[in-house]
N, C-alpha and C positions, 0 to 999 in steps of 0.2 A: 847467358851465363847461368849456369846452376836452373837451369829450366827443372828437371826432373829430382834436381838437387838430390842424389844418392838415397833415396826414397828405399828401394830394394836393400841398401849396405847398412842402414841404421843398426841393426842385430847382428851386423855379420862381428866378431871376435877379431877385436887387432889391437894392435901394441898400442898404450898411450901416444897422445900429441900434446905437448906443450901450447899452450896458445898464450897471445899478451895476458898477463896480468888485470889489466885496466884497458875500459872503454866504454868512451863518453857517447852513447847511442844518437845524441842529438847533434854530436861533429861529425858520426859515422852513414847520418841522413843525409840521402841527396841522389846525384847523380854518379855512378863509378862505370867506366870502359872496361871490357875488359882487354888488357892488353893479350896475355897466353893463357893457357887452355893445355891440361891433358885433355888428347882426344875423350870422348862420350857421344851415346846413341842420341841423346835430347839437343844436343847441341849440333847436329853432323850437319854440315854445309850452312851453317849459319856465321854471318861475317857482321862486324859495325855492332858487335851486343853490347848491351848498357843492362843496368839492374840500378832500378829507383829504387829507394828506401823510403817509406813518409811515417812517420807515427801515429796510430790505429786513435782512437777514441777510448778503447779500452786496453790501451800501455802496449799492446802489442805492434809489430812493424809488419807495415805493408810492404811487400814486395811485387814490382813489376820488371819483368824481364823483356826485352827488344831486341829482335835480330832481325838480319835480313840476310834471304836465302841468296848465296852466292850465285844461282844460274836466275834469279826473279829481284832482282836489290830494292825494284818498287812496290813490292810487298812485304809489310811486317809480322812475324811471328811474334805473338807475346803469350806470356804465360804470368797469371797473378797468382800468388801464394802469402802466406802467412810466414812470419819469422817471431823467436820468443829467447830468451834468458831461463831454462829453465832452472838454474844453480845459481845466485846471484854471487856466489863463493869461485865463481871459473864466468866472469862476462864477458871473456872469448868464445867462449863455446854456446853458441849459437843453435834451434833447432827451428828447420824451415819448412813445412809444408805447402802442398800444391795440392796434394788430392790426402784431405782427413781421409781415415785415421792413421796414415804412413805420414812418414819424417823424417827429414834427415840431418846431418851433422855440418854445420856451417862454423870449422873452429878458423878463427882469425890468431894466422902462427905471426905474422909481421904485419905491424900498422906502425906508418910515418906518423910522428907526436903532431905533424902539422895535417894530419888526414886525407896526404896527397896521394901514397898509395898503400897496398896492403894485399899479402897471401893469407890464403884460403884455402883449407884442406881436409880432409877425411882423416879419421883416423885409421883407415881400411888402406890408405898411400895410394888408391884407384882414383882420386879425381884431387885437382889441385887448379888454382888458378892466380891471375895476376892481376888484381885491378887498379885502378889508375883515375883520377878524378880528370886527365886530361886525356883525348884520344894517342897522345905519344906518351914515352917513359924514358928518359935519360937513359942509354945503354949500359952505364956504371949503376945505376939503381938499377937496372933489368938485370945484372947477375949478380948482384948482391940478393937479391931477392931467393935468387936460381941458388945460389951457396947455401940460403938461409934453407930452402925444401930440401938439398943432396944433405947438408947437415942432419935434416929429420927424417930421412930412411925414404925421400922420395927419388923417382927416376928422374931429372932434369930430360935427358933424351928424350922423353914422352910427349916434354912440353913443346905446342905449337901456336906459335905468334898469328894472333888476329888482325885481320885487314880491318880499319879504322874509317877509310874511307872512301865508302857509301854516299850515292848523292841521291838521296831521299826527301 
């Protein structure tokens, strides 16, 4: 998930995104699934992705990304990158790098108050996703979720659900 994290869309001009309010970065660390995915180049044929969060030594967040190639499942793709707050005024909006000095837009539009899941989106509506701290999602939370993105100008139609299980 978010391998290349919109790196290219950072500058590109697009309508606001509401993101939460409020978020406690040390409940938002850890392990998260991703359950769905708009399609993207960085992510194509990658299945079972996870994105670890850990807190850096110097207040920034580590991120590690996991996937495995759907025609090779015994081999791991990962990608490490950097994540920051740089507004403490909007701590949804999120910016993540993988290759300084590009960055891109990590706004968190829904998180569960219990941290169990949460959408993720650009403000460009080009990349969107659905994570989940378990490899399944209650299909009532799966399109509550889906409401919450058509609500904010994104294509639901775009989104496709990720295979979870990989025997790695």
């Amino acid at each position: 998930m978010v391998f290349g994290l919109l790196i290219f869309h950072s500058c590109t001009k697009a309508t606001d995104l509401t993101t939460v309010p409020k978020v406690d970065i040390n409940r938002y660390l850890g392990q998260w699934h991703e359950i769905a995915r708009f399609p993207n180049r960085f992510e194509k044929g990658l299945e079972c992705v996870t994105a670890n969060y850990s807190l850096k030594k110097n207040g920034k967040i580590e991120v590690l990304n996991k996937g495995f190639r759907s025609n090779d499942p015994s081999k791991a793709e990962t990608a490490k990158g950097s994540a920051w707050v740089p507004d403490k005024n909007f701590p949804g909006r999120l910016k993540v790098t993988f290759f300084w000095p590009f960055a891109g837009n990590y706004y968190i539009i829904a998180l569960d108050e219990n941290y169990r899941y949460a959408l993720v989106g650009d403000p460009s509506r080009e990349y969107l996703w659905i994570l989940a701290r378990e490899k399944e999602l209650d299909e009532t939370i799966y399109q509550h979720l889906v409401d919450i993105a058509r609500q904010n100008g994104f294509d639901p139609n775009k989104l496709e659900k990720i295979a979870q299980d990989c025997k790695q």
